[in-house]
PDBQT receptor file of N, H, CA, C and O in Angstrom, charges set to zero:
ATOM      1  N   UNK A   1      20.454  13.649 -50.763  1.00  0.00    +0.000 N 
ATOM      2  CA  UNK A   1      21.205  12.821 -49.866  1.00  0.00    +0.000 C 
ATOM      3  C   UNK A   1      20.232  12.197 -48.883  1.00  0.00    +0.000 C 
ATOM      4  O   UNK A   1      19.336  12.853 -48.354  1.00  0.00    +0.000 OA
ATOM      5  N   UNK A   2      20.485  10.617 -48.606  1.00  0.00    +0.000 N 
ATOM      6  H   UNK A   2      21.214  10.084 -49.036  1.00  0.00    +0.000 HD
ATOM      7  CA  UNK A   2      19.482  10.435 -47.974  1.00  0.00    +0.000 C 
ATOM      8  C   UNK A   2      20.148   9.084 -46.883  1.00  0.00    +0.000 C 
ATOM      9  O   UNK A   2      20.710   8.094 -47.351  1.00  0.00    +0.000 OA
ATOM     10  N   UNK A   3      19.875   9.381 -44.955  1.00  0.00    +0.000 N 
ATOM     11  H   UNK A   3      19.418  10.185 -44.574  1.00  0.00    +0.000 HD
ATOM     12  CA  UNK A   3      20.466   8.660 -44.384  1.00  0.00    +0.000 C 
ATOM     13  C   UNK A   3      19.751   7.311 -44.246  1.00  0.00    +0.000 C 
ATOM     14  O   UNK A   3      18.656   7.493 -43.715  1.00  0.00    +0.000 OA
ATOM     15  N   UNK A   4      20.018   5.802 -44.585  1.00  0.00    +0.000 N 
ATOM     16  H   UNK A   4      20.908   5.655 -45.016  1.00  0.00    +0.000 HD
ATOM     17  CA  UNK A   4      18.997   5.295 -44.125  1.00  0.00    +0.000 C 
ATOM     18  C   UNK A   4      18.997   4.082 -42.651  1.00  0.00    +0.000 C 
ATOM     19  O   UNK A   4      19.480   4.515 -41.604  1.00  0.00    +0.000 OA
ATOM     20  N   UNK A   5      18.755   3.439 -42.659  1.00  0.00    +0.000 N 
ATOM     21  H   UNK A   5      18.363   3.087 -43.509  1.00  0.00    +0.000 HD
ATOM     22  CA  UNK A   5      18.814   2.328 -41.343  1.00  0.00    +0.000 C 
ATOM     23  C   UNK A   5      19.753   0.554 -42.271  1.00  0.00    +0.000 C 
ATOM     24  O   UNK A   5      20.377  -0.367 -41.744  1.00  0.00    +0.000 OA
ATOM     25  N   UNK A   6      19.442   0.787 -43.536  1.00  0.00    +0.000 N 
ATOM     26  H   UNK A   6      18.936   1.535 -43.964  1.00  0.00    +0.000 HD
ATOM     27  CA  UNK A   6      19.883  -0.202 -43.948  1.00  0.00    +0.000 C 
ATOM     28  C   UNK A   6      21.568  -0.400 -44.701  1.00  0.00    +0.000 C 
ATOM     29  O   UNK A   6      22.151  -1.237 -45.391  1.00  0.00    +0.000 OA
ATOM     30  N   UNK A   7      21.810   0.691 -44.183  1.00  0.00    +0.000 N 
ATOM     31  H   UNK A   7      21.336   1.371 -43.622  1.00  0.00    +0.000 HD
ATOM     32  CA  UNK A   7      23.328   1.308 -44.278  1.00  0.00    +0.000 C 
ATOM     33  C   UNK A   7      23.904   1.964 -45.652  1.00  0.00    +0.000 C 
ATOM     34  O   UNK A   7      25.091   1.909 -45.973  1.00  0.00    +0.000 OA
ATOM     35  N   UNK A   8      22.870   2.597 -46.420  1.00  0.00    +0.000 N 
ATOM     36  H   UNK A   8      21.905   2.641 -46.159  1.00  0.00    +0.000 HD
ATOM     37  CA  UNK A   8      23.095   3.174 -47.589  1.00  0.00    +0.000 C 
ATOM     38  C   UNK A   8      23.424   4.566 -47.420  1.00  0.00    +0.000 C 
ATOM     39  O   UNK A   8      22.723   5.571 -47.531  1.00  0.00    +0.000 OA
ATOM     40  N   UNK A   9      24.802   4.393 -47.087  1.00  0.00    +0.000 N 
ATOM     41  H   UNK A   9      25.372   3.576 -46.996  1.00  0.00    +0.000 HD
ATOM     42  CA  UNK A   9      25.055   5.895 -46.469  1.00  0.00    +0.000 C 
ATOM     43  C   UNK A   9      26.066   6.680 -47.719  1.00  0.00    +0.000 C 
ATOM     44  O   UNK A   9      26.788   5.979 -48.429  1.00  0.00    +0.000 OA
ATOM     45  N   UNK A  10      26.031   7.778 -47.839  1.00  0.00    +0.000 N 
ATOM     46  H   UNK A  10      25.444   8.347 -47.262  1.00  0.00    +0.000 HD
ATOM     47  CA  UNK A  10      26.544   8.641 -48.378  1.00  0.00    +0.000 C 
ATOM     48  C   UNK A  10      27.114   9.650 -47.894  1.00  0.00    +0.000 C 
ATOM     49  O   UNK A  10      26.370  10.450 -47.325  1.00  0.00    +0.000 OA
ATOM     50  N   UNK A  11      28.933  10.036 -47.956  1.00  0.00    +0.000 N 
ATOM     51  H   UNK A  11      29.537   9.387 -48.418  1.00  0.00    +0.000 HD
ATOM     52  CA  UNK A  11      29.478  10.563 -47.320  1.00  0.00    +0.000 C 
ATOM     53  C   UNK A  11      30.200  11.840 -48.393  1.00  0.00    +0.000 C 
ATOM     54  O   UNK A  11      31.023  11.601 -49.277  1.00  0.00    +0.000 OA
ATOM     55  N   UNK A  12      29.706  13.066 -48.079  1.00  0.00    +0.000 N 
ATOM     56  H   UNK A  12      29.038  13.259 -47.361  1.00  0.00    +0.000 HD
ATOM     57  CA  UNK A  12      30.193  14.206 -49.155  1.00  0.00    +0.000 C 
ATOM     58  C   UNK A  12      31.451  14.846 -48.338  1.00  0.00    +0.000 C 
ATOM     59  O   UNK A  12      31.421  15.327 -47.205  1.00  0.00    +0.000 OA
ATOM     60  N   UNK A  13      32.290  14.752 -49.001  1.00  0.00    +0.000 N 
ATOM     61  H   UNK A  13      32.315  14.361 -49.921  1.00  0.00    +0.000 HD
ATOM     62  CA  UNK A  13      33.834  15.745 -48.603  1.00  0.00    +0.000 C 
ATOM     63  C   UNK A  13      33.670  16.749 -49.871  1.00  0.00    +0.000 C 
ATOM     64  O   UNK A  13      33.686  16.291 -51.013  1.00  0.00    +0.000 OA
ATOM     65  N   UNK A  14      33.518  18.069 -49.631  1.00  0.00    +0.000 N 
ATOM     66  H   UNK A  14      33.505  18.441 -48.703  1.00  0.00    +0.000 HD
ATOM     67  CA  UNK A  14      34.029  18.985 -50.054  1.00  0.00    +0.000 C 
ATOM     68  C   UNK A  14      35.912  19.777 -49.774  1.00  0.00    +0.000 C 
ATOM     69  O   UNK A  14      36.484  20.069 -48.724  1.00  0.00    +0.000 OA
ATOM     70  N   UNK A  15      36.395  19.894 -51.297  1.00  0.00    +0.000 N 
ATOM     71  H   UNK A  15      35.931  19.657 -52.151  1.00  0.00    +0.000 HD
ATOM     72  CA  UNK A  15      37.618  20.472 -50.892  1.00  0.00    +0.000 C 
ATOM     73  C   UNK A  15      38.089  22.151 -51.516  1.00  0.00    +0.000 C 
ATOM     74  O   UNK A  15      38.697  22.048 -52.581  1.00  0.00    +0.000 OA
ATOM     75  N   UNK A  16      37.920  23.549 -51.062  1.00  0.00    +0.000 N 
ATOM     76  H   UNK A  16      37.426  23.632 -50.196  1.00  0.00    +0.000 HD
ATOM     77  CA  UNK A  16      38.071  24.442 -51.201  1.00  0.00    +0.000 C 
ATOM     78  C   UNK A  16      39.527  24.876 -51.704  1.00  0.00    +0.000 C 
ATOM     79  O   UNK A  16      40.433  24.272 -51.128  1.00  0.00    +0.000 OA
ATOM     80  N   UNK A  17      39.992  25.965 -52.832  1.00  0.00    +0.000 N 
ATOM     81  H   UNK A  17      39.257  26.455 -53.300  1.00  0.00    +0.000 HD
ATOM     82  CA  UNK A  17      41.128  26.424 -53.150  1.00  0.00    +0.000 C 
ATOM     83  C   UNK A  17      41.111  28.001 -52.885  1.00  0.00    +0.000 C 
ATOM     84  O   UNK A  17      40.744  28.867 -53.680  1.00  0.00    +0.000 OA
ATOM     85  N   UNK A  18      41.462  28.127 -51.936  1.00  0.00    +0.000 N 
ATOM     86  H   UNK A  18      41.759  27.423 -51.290  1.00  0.00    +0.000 HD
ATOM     87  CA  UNK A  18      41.175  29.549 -52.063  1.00  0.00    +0.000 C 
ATOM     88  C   UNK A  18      42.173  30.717 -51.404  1.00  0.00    +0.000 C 
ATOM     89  O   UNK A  18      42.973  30.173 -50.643  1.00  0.00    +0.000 OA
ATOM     90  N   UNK A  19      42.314  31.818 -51.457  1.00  0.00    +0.000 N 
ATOM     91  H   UNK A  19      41.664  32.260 -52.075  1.00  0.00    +0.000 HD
ATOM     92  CA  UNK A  19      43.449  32.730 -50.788  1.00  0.00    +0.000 C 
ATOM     93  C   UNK A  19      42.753  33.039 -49.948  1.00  0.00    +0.000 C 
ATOM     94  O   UNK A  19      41.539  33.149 -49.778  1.00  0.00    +0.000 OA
ATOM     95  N   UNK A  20      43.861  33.215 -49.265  1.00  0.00    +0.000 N 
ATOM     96  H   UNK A  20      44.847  33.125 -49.404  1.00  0.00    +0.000 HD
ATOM     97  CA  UNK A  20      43.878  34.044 -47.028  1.00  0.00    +0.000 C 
ATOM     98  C   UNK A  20      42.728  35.155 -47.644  1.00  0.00    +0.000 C 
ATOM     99  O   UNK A  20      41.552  35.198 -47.280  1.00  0.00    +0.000 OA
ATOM    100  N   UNK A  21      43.150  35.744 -48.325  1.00  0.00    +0.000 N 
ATOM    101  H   UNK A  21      44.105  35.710 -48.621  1.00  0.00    +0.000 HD
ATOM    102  CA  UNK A  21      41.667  37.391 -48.659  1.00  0.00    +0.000 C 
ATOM    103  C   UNK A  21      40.795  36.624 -49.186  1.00  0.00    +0.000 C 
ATOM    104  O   UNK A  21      40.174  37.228 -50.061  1.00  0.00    +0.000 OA
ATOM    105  N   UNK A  22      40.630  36.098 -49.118  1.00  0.00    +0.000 N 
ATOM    106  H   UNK A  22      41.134  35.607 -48.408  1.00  0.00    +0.000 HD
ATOM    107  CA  UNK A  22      39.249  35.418 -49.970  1.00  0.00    +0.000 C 
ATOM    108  C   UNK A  22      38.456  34.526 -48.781  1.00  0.00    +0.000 C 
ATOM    109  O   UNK A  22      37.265  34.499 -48.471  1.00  0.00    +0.000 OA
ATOM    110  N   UNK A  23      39.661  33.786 -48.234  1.00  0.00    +0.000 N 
ATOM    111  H   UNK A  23      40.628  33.808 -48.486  1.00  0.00    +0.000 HD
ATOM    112  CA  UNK A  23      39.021  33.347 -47.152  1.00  0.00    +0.000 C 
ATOM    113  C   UNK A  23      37.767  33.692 -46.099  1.00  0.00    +0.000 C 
ATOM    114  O   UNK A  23      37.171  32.749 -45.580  1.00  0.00    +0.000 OA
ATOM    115  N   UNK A  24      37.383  35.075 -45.797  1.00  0.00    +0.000 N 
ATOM    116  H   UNK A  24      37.868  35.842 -46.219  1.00  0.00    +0.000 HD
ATOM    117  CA  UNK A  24      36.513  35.074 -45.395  1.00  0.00    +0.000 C 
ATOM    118  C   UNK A  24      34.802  34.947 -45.994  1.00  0.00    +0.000 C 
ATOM    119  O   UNK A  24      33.732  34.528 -45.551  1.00  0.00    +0.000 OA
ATOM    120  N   UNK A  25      35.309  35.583 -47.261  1.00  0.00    +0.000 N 
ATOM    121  H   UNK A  25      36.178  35.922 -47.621  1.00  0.00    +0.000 HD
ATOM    122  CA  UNK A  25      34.131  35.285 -48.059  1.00  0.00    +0.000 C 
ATOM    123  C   UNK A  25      33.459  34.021 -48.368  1.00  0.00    +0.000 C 
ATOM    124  O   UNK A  25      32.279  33.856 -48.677  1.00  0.00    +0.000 OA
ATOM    125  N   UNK A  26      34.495  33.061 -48.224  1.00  0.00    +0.000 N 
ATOM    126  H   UNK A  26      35.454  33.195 -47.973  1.00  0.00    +0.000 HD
ATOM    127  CA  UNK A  26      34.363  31.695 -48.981  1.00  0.00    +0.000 C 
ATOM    128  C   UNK A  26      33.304  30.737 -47.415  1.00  0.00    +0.000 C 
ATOM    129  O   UNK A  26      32.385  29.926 -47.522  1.00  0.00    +0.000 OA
ATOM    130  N   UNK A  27      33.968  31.307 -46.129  1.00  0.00    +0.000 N 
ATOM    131  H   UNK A  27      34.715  31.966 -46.042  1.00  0.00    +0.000 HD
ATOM    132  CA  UNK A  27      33.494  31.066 -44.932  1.00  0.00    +0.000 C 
ATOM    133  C   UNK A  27      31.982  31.660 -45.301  1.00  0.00    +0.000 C 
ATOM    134  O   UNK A  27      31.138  30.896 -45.770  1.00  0.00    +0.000 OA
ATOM    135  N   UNK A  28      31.719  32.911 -45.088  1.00  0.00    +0.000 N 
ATOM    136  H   UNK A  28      32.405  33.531 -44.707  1.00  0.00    +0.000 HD
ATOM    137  CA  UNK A  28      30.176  33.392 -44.767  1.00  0.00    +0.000 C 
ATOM    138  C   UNK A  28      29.135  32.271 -45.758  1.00  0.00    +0.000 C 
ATOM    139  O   UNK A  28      28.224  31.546 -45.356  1.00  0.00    +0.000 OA
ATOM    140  N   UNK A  29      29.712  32.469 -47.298  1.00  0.00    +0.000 N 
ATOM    141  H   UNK A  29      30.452  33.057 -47.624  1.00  0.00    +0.000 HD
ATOM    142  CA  UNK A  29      28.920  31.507 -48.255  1.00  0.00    +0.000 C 
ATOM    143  C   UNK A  29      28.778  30.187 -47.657  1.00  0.00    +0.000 C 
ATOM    144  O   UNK A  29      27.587  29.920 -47.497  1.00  0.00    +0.000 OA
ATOM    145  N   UNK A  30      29.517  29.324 -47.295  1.00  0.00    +0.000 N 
ATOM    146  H   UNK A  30      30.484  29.540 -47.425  1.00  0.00    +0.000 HD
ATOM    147  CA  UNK A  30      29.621  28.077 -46.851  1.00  0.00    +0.000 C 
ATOM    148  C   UNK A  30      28.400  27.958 -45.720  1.00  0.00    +0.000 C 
ATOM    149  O   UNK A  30      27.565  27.058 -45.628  1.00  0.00    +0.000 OA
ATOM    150  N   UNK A  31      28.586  29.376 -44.727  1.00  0.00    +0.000 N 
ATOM    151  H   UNK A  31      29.265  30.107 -44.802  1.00  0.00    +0.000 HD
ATOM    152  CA  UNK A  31      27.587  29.514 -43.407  1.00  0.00    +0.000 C 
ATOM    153  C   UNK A  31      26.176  29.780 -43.865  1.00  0.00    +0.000 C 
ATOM    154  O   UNK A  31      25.221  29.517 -43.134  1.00  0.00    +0.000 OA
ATOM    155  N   UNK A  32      26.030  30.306 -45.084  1.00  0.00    +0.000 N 
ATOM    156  H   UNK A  32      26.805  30.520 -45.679  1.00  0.00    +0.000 HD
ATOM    157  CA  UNK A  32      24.733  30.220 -45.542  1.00  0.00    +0.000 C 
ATOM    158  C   UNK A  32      24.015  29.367 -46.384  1.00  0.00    +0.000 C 
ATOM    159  O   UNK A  32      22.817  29.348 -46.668  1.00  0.00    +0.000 OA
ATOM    160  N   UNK A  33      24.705  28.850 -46.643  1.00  0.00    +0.000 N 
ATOM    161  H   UNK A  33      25.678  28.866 -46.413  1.00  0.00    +0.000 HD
ATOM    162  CA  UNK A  33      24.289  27.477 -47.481  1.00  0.00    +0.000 C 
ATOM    163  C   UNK A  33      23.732  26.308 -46.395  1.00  0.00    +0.000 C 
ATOM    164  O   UNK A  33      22.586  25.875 -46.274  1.00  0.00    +0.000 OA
ATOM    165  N   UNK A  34      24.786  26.003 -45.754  1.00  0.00    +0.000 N 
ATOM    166  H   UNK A  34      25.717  26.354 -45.853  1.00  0.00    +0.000 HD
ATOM    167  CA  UNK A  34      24.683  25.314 -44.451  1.00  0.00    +0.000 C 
ATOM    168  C   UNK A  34      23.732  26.056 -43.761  1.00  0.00    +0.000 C 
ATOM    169  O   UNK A  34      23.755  25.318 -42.776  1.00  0.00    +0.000 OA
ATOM    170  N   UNK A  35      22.860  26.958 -43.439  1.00  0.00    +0.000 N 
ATOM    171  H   UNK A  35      22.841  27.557 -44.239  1.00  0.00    +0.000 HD
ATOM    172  CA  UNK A  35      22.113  27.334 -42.733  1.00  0.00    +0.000 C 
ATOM    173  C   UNK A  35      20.857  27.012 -43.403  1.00  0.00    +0.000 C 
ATOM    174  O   UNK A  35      19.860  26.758 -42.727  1.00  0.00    +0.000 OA
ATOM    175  N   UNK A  36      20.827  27.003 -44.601  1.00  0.00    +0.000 N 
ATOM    176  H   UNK A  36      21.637  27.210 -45.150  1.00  0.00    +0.000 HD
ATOM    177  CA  UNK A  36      19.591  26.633 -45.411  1.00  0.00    +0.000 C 
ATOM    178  C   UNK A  36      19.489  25.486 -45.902  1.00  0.00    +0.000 C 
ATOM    179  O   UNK A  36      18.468  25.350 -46.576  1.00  0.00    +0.000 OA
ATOM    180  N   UNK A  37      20.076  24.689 -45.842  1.00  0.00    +0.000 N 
ATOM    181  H   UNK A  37      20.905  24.800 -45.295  1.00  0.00    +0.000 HD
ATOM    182  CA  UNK A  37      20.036  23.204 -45.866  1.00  0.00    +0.000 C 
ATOM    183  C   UNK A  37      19.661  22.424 -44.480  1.00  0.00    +0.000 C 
ATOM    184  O   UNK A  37      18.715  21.638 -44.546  1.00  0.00    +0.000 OA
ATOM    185  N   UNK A  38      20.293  22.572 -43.302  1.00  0.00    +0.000 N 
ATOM    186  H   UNK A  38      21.061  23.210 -43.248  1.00  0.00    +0.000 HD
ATOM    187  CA  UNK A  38      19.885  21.990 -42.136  1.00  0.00    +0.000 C 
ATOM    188  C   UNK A  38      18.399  21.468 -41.345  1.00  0.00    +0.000 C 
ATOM    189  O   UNK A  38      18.021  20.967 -40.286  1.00  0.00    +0.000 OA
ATOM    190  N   UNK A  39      17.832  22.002 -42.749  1.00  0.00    +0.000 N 
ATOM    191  H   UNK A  39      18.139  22.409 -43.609  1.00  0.00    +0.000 HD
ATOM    192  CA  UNK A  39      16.215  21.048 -41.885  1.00  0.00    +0.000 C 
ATOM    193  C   UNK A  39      16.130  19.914 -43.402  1.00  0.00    +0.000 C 
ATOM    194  O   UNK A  39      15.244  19.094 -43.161  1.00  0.00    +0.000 OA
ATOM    195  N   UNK A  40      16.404  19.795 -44.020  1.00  0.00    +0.000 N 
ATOM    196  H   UNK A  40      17.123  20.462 -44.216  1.00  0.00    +0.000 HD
ATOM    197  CA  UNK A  40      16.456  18.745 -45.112  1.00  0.00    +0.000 C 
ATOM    198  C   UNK A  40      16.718  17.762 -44.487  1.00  0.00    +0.000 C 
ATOM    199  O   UNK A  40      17.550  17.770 -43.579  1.00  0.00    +0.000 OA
ATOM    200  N   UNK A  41      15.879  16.440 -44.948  1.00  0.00    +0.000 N 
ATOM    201  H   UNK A  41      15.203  16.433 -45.685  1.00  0.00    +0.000 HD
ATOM    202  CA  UNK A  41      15.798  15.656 -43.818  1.00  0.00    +0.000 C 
ATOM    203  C   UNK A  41      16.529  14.305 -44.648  1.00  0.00    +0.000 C 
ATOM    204  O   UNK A  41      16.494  13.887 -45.805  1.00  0.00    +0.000 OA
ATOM    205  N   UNK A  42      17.397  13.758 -43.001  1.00  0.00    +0.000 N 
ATOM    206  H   UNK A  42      17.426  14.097 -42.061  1.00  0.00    +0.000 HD
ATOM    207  CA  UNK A  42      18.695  13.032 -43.368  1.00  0.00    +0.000 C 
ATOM    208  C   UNK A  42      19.577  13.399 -43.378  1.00  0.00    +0.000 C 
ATOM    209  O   UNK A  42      20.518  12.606 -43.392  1.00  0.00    +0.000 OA
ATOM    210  N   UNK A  43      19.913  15.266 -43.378  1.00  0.00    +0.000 N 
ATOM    211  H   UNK A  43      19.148  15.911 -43.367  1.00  0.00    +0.000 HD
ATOM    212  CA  UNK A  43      21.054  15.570 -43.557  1.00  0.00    +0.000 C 
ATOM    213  C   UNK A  43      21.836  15.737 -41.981  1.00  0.00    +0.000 C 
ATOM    214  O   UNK A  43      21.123  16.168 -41.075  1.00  0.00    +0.000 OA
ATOM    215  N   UNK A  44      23.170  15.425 -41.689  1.00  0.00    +0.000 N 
ATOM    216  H   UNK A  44      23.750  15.075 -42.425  1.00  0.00    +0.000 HD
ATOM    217  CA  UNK A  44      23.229  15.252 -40.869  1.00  0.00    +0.000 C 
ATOM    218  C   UNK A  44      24.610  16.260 -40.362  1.00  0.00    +0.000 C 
ATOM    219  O   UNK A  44      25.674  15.870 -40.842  1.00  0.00    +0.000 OA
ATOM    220  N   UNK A  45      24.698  17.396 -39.529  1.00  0.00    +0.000 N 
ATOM    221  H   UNK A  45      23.833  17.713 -39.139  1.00  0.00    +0.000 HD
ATOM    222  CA  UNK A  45      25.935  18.554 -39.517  1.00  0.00    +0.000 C 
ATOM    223  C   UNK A  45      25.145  19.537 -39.214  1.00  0.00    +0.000 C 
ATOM    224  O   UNK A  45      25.597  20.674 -39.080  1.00  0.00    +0.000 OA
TER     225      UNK A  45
């Protein structure tokens, strides 16, 4: 994914199915993914 100045932007929606018990699991994964992605550059969240 890559942000640029000349407006070639790319916008990702993710959409989850998941049960209330499951729910927390599905959270922590999401928090670690997102934690290891955040210096990739352009990415923006």
């Amino acid at each position: 994914m890559h942000v640029s100045r000349e407006g070639n932007l790319v916008t990702l929606i993710n959409v989850f199915e998941t049960t209330p018990e499951q729910q927390p699991g599905l959270l922590d994964e999401l928090s670690r993914f997102a934690n290891s992605v955040k210096g990739e550059p352009g990415l923006i969240g």
